[in-house]
Every structure is written in structure tokens, then in C-alpha cells.
LUMNURO-108355 format. One record per residue (C-alpha): x, y, z; residue in three letters. Coordinates in steps of 0.1 Angstrom, whole numbers. Example, Ala and Ser with C-alpha at 12.3 -4.5 7.8 and 13.67 -1.06 7.14 Angstrom:
# LUMNURO-108355
<pt><px>123</px><py>-45</py><pz>78</pz><rest>Ala</rest></pt>
<pt><px>137</px><py>-11</py><pz>71</pz><rest>Ser</rest></pt>
# end
This chain:
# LUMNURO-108355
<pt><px>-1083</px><py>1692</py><pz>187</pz><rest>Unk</rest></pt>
<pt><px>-1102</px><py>1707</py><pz>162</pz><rest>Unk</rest></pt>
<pt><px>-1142</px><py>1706</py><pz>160</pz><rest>Unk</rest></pt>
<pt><px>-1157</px><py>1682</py><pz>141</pz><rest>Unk</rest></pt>
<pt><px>-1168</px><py>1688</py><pz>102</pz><rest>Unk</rest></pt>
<pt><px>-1147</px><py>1716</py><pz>105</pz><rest>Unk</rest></pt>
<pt><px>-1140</px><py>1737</py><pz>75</pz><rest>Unk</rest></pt>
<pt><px>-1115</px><py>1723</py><pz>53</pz><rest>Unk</rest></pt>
<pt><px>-1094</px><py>1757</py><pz>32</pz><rest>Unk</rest></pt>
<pt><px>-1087</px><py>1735</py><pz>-1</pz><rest>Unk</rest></pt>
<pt><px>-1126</px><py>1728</py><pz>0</pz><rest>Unk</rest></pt>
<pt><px>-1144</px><py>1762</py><pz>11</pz><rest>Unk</rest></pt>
<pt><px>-1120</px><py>1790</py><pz>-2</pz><rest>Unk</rest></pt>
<pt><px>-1144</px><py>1817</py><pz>15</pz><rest>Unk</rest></pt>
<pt><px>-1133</px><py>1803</py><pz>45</pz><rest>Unk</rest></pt>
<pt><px>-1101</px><py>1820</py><pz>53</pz><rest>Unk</rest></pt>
<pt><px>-1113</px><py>1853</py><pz>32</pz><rest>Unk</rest></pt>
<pt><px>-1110</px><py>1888</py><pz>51</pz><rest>Unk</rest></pt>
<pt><px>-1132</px><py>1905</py><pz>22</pz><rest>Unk</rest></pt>
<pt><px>-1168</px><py>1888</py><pz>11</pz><rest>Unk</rest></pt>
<pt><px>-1195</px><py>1903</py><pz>-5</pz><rest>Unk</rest></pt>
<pt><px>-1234</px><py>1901</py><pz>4</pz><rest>Unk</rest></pt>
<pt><px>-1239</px><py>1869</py><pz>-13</pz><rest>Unk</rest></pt>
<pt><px>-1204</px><py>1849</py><pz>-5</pz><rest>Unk</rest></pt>
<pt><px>-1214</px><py>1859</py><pz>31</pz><rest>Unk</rest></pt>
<pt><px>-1248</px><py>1844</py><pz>31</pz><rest>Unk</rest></pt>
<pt><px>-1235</px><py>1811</py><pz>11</pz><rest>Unk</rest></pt>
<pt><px>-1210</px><py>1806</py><pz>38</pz><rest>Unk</rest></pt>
<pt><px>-1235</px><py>1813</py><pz>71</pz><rest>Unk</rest></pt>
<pt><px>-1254</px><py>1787</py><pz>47</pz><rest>Unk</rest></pt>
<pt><px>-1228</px><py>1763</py><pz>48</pz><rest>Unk</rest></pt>
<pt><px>-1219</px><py>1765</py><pz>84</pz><rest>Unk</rest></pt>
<pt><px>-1256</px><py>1760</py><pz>93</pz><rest>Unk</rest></pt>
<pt><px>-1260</px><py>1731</py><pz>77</pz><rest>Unk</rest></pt>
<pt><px>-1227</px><py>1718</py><pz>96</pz><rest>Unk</rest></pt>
<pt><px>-1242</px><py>1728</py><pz>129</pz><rest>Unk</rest></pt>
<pt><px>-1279</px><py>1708</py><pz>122</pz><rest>Unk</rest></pt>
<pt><px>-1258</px><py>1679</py><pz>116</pz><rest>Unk</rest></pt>
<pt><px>-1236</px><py>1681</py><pz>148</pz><rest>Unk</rest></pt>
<pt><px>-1265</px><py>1693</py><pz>165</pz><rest>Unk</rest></pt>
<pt><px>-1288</px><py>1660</py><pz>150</pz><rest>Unk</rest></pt>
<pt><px>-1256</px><py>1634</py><pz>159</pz><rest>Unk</rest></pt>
<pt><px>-1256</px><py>1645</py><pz>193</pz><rest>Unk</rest></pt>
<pt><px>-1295</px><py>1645</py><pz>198</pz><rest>Unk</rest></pt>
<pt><px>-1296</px><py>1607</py><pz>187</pz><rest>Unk</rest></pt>
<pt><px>-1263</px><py>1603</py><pz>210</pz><rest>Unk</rest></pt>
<pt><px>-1282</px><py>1615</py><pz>238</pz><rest>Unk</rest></pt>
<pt><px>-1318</px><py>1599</py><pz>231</pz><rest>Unk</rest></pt>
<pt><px>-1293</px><py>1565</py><pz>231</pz><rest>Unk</rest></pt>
<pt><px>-1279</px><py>1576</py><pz>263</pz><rest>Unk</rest></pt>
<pt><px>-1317</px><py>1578</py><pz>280</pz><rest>Unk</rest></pt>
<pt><px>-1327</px><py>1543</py><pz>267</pz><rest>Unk</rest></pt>
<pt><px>-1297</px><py>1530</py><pz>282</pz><rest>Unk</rest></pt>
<pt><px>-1303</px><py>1547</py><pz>316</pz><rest>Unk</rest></pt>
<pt><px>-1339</px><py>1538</py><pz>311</pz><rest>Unk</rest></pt>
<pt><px>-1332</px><py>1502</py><pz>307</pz><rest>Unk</rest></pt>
<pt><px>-1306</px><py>1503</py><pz>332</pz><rest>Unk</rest></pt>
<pt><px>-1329</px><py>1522</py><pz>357</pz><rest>Unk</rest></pt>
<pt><px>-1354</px><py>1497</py><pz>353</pz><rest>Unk</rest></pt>
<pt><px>-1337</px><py>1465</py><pz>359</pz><rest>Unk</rest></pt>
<pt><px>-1320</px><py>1476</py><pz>391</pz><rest>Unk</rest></pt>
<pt><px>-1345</px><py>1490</py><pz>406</pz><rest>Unk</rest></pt>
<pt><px>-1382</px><py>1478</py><pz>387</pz><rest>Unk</rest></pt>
<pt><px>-1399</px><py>1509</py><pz>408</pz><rest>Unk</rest></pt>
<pt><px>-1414</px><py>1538</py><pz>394</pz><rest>Unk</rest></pt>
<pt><px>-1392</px><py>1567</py><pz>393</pz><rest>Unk</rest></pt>
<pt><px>-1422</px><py>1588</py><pz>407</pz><rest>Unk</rest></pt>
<pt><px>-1425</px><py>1571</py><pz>441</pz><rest>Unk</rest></pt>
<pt><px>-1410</px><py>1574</py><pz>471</pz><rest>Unk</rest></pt>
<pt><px>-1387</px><py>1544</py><pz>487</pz><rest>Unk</rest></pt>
<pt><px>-1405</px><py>1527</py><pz>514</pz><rest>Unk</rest></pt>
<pt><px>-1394</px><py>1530</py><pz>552</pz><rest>Unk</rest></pt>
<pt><px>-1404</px><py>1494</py><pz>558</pz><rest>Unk</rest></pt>
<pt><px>-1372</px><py>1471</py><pz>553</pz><rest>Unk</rest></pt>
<pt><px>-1384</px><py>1441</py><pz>525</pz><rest>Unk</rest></pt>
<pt><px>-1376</px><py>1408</py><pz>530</pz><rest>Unk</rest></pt>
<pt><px>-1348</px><py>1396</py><pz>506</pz><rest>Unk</rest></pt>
<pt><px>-1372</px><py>1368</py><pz>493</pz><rest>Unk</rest></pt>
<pt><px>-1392</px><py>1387</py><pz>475</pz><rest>Unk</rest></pt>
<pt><px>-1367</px><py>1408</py><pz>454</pz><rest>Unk</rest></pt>
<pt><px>-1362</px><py>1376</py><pz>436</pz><rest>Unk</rest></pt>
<pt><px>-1386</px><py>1358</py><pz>410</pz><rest>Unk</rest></pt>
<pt><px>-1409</px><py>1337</py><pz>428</pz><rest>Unk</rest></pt>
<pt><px>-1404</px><py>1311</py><pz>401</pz><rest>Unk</rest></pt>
<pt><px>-1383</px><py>1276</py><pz>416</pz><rest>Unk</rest></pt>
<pt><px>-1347</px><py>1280</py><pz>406</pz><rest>Unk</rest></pt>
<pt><px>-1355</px><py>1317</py><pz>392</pz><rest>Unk</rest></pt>
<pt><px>-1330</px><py>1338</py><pz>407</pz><rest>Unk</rest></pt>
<pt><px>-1339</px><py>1373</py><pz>385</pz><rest>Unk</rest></pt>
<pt><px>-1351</px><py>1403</py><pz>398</pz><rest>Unk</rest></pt>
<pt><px>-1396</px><py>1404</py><pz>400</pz><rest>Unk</rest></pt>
<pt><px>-1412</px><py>1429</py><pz>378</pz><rest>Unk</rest></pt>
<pt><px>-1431</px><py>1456</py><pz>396</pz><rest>Unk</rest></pt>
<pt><px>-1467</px><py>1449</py><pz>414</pz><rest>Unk</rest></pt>
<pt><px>-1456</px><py>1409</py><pz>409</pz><rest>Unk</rest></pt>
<pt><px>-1434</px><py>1383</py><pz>422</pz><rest>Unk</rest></pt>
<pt><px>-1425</px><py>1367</py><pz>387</pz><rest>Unk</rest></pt>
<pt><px>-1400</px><py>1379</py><pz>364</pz><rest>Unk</rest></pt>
<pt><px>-1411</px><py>1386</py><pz>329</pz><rest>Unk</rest></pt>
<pt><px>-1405</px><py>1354</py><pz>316</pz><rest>Unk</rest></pt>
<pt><px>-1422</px><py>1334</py><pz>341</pz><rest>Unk</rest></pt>
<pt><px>-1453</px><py>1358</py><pz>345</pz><rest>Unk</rest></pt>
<pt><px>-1477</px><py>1333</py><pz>330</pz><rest>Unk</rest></pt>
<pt><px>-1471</px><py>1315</py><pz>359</pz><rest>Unk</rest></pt>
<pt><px>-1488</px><py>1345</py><pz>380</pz><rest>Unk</rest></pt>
<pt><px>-1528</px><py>1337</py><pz>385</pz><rest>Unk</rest></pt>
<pt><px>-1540</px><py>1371</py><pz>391</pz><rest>Unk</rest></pt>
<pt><px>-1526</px><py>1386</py><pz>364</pz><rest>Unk</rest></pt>
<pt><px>-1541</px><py>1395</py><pz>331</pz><rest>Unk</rest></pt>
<pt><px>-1519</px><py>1416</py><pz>313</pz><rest>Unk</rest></pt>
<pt><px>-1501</px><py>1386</py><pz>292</pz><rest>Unk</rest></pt>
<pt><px>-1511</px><py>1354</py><pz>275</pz><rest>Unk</rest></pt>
<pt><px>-1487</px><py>1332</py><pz>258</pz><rest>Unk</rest></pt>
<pt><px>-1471</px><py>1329</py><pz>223</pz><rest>Unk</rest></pt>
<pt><px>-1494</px><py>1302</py><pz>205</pz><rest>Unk</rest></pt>
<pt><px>-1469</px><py>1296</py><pz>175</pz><rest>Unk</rest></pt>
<pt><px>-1467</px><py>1257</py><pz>169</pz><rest>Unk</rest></pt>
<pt><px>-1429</px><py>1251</py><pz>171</pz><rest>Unk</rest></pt>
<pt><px>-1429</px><py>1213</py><pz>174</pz><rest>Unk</rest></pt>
<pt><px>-1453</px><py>1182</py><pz>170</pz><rest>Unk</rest></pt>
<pt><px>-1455</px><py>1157</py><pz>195</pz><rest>Unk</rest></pt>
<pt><px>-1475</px><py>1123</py><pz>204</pz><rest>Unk</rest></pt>
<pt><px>-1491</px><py>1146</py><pz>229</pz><rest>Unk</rest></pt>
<pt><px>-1503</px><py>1173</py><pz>203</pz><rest>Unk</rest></pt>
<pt><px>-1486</px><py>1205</py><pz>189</pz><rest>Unk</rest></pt>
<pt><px>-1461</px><py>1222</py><pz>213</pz><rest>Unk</rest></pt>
<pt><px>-1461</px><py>1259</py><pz>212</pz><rest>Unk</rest></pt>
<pt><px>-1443</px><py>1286</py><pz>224</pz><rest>Unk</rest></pt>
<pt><px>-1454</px><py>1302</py><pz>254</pz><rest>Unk</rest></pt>
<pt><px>-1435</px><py>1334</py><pz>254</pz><rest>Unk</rest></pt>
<pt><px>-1456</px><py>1358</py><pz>271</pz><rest>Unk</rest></pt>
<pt><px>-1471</px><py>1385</py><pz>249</pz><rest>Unk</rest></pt>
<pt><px>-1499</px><py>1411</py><pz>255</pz><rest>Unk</rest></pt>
<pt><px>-1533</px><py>1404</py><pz>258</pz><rest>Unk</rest></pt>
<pt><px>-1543</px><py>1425</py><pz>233</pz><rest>Unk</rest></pt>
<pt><px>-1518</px><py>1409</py><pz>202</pz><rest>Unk</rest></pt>
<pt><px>-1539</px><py>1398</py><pz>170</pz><rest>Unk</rest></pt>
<pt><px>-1528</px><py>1372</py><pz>167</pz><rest>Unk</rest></pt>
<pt><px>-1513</px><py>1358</py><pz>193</pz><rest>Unk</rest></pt>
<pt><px>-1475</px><py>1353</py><pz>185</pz><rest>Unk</rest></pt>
<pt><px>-1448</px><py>1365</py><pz>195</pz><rest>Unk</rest></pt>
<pt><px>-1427</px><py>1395</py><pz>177</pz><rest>Unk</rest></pt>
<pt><px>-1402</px><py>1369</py><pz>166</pz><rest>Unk</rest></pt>
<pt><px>-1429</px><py>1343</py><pz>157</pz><rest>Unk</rest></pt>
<pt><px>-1451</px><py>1370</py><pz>136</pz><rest>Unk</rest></pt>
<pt><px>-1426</px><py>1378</py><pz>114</pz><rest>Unk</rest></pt>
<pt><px>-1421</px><py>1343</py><pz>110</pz><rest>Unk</rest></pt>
<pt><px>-1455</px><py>1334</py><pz>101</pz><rest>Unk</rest></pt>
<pt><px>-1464</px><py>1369</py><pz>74</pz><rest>Unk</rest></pt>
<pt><px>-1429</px><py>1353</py><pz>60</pz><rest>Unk</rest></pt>
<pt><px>-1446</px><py>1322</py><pz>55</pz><rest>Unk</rest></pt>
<pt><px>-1479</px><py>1333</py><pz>43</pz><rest>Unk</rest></pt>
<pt><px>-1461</px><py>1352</py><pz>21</pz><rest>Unk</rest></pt>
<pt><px>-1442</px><py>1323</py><pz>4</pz><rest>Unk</rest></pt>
<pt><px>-1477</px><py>1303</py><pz>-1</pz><rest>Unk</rest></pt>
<pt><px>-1488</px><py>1334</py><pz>-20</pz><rest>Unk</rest></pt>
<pt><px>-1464</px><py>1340</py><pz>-40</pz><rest>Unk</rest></pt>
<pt><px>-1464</px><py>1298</py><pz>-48</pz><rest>Unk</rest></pt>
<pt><px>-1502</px><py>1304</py><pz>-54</pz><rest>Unk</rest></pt>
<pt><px>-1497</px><py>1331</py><pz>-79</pz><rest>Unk</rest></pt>
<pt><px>-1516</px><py>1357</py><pz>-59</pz><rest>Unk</rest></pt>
<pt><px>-1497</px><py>1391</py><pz>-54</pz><rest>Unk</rest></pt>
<pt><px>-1510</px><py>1402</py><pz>-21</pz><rest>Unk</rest></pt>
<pt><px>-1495</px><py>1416</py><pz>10</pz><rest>Unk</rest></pt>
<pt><px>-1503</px><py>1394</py><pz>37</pz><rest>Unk</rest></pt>
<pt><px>-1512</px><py>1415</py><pz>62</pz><rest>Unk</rest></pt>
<pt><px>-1505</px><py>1456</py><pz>69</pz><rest>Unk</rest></pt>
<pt><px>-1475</px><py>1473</py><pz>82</pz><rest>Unk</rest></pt>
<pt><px>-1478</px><py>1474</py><pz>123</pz><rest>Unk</rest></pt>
<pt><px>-1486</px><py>1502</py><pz>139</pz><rest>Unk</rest></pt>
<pt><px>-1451</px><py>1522</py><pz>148</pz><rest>Unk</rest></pt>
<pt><px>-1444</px><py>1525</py><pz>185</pz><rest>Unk</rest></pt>
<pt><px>-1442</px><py>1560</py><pz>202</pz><rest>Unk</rest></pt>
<pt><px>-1403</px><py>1560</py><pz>204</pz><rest>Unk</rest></pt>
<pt><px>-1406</px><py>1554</py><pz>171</pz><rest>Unk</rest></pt>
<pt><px>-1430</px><py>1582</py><pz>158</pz><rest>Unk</rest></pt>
<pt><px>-1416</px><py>1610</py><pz>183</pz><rest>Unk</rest></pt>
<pt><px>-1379</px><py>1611</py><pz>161</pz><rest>Unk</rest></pt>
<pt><px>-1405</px><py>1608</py><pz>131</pz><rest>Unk</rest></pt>
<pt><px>-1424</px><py>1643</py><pz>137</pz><rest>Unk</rest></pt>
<pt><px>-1391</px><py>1656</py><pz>149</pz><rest>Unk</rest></pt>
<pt><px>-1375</px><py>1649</py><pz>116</pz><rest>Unk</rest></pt>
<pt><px>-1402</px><py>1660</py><pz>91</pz><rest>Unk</rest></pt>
<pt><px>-1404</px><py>1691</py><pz>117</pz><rest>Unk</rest></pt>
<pt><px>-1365</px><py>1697</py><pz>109</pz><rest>Unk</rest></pt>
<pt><px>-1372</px><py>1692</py><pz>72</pz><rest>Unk</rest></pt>
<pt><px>-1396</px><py>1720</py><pz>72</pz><rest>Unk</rest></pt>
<pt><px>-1377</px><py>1744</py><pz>86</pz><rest>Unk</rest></pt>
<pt><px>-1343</px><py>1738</py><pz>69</pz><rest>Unk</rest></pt>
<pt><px>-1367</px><py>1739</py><pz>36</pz><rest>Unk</rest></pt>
<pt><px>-1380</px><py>1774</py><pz>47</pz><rest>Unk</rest></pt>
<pt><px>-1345</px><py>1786</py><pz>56</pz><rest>Unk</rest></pt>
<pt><px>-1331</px><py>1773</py><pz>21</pz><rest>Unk</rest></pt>
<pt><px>-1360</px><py>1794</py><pz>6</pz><rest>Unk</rest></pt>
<pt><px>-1357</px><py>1824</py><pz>26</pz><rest>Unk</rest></pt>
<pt><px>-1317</px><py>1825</py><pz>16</pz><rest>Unk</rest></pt>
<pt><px>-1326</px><py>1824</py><pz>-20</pz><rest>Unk</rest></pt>
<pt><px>-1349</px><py>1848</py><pz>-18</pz><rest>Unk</rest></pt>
<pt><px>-1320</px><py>1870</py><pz>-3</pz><rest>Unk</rest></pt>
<pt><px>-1295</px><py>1861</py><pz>-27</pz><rest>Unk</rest></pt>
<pt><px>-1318</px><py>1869</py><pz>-56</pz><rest>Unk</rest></pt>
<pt><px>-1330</px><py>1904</py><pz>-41</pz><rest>Unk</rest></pt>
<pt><px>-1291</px><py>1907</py><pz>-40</pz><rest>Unk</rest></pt>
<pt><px>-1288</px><py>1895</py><pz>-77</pz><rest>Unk</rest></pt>
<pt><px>-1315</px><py>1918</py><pz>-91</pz><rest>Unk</rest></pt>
<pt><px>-1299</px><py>1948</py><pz>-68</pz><rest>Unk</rest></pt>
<pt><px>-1267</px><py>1943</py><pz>-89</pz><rest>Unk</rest></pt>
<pt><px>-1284</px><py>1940</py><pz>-122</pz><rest>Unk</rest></pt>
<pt><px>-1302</px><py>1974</py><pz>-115</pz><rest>Unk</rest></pt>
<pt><px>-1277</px><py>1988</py><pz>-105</pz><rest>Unk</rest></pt>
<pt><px>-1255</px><py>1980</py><pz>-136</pz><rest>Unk</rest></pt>
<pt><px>-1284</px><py>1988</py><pz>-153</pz><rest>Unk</rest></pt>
<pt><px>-1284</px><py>2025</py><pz>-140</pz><rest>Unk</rest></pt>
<pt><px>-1243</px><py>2027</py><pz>-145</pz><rest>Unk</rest></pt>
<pt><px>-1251</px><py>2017</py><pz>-183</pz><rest>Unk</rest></pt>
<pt><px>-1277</px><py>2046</py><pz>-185</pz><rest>Unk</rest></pt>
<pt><px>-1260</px><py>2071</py><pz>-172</pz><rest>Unk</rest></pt>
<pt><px>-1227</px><py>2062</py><pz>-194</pz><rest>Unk</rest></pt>
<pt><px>-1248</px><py>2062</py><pz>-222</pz><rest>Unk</rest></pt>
<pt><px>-1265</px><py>2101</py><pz>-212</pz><rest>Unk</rest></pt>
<pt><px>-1226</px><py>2111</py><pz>-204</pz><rest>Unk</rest></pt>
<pt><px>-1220</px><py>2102</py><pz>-242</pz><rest>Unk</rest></pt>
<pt><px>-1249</px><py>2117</py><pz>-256</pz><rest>Unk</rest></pt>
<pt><px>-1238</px><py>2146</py><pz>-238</pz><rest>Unk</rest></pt>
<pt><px>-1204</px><py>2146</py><pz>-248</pz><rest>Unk</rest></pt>
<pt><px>-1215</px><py>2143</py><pz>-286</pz><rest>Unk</rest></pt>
<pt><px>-1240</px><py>2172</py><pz>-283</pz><rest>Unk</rest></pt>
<pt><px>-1212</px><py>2196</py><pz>-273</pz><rest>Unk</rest></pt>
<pt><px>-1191</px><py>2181</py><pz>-295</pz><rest>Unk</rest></pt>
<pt><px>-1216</px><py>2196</py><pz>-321</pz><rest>Unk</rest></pt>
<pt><px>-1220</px><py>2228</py><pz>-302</pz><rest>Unk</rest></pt>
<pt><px>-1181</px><py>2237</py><pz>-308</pz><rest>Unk</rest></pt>
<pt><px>-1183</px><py>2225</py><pz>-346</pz><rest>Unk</rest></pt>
<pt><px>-1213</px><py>2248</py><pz>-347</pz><rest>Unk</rest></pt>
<pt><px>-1191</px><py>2275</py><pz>-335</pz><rest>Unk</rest></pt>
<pt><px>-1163</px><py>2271</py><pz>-354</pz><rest>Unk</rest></pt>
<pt><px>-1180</px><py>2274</py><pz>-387</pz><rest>Unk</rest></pt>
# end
């Protein structure tokens, strides 16, 4: 099986070549480079995948922090179930609610619910009570945020005004962590590119001087040639 983004013959002559000079020799280490970052970039995102998976998975079976120990003590089997009636998923940790039923929890204070009106009732509005952060300005739910900057949006753009609704949100830290990494990447491939063209055009101007040289000293070899040429005539006469 052969590697992948391997060199193709019909497309990169210099591949199969025995002989290469400076510059063919740098173009081709440039080439296969660039071949490697990407391999080496499609398997760093395969693997990053593979860890969010095993994350995920990791903490749905267990819900325990990788950094302590098991406990000796045996637990009873009701409380590795949502304490929730008819709830049969698996408590989060330091609770005995699942996530979706940890509003129903009095001690805690990490979540509130969604207050998106979704329905209208004789009773009043009916909202949606998906449990958020405490902290979220405002207090909707990912789904129901988007829902309501699309909606502000439309009433703007009906009013004539041309105004983002509100700013971009904050990018999480899985998010910003492949973000360095790539602008990181960028630099460096940007200073190798520059540091090969600086090679290649040393090599250029080594040629050219040394043409240069071969020119001058072909042109002395002929002045030299004439001179004795009229030397001998001198002679003769």
C-alpha cells in the first residue's frame, strides 16, 4: 500500500531523477515538506477527534474525575441513577440529578433555566427551562440565542437600520488552542518558504557570477589570442 499523497512520476519528474542540481534538490525537499505538514496536520485533527471521543466517553461512564482515586466503600446502586422519578440516566458528579433535571437540585447554583418564551398559554408565557449557566447574558439557551439575534436581526433589517445585533461570542478554549496552533504553523511554514528562497536565489546569483567570470575570462583568452596574432604579423614583416 503505498503512503498517502505520494509522489505521482507523470506530476513531479524530479522524482525518479538519479542526478539534481542545488536548486531541483531544494524544490523537491520543498515539495515533500509541504506533503508531510499535511499528513502530519490530518493526523493531529484525527487524534484531537479521537480525545473528545474518549473524553466524552470517559465521562458518561464513569462522571468521576480522572484525578481521583476509586473509593473502597461499595455505593449503593440507587444513587448511580438520576434522582429524578422515572429518570433512569447516569447523575452528574457532586449531585444526584442528571443534567437535564439539575434544576430540580436545591443546593445547587451553577445553572438557571432557559427563559425563551416558546408558547403562550391562559396561564402566561411557557418557556423553556433548559438548564444554562448562571453566568449567560441573557438567559437563553445556545439554541434559543441564535434564535433570538436571528430575530432581532429580521426587525432591523425591516426597520431600515444596518446594525449587528449583538457581537460575536467569545470562542471557547477548544476552540482557540487549534487557533494559535494554526497561525503558529503559518509562521513557520512562511519563514521556511522565505529561508528556501533565499537559498535558491544565493544559488541563482552563484550561477550568474560564475558565468559572469567564464564570459571574462573568454573574452581575456581572445584578447590574448589577437595580441599574438599581431605579434607574429609584426614578425613577419
Amino acid at each position: 500500500m503505498s503512503p498517502p499523497n505520494a509522489p505521482n512520476p507523470t506530476s513531479d519528474p524530479l522524482s525518479t531523477a538519479s542526478h539534481l542540481t542545488h536548486r531541483e534538490l531544494l524544490c523537491r525537499r520543498l515539495r515533500n515538506t509541504k506533503r508531510l505538514i499535511k499528513n502530519y496536520r490530518r493526523m493531529y485533527w484525527a487524534l484531537i477527534e479521537q480525545v473528545r471521543i474518549k473524553h466524552r466517553q470517559y465521562v458518561t461512564e464513569t462522571g468521576r474525575s480522572p484525578f481521583e482515586d476509586e473509593p473502597d466503600v461499595v455505593v449503593d446502586n440507587y444513587t448511580n441513577i438520576c434522582a429524578f422519578h422515572g429518570c433512569m440516566s447516569k447523575p452528574m458528579p457532586c449531585t444526584s440529578f442528571c443534567f437535564p433535571h439539575i434544576l430540580s437540585d436545591p443546593r445547587q447554583v451553577l445553572y438557571k433555566p432557559c427563559t425563551f418564551v416558546i408558547a403562550r398559554s391562559a396561564d402566561g408565557p411557557v418557556t423553556c427551562q433548559k438548564p444554562i449557566m448562571s453566568s449567560t447574558t441573557p438567559s437563553y439557551c445556545t439554541v434559543h440565542m441564535r434564535k433570538a439575534e436571528m430575530h432581532l436581526a429580521m426587525a432591523l433589517q425591516k426597520a431600515g437600520l444596518n446594525i449587528s445585533p449583538m457581537g460575536k461570542v467569545g470562542p471557547n478554549f477548544h476552540e482557540l488552542v487549534p487557533e494559535f496552533v494554526r497561525q503558529i504553523q503559518a509562521k513557520r511554514r512562511a519563514m521556511r518558504v522565505k529561508e528556501c528562497r533565499t537559498v535558491v536565489k544565493k544559488e541563482e546569483d552563484a550561477e550568474k557570477c560564475e558565468t559572469e567570470v567564464k564570459k571574462e575570462e573568454d573574452n581575456a583568452e581572445e584578447c590574448k589570442t589577437e595580441v599574438e596574432k599581431e605579434d607574429d604579423m609584426a614578425e613577419g614583416k
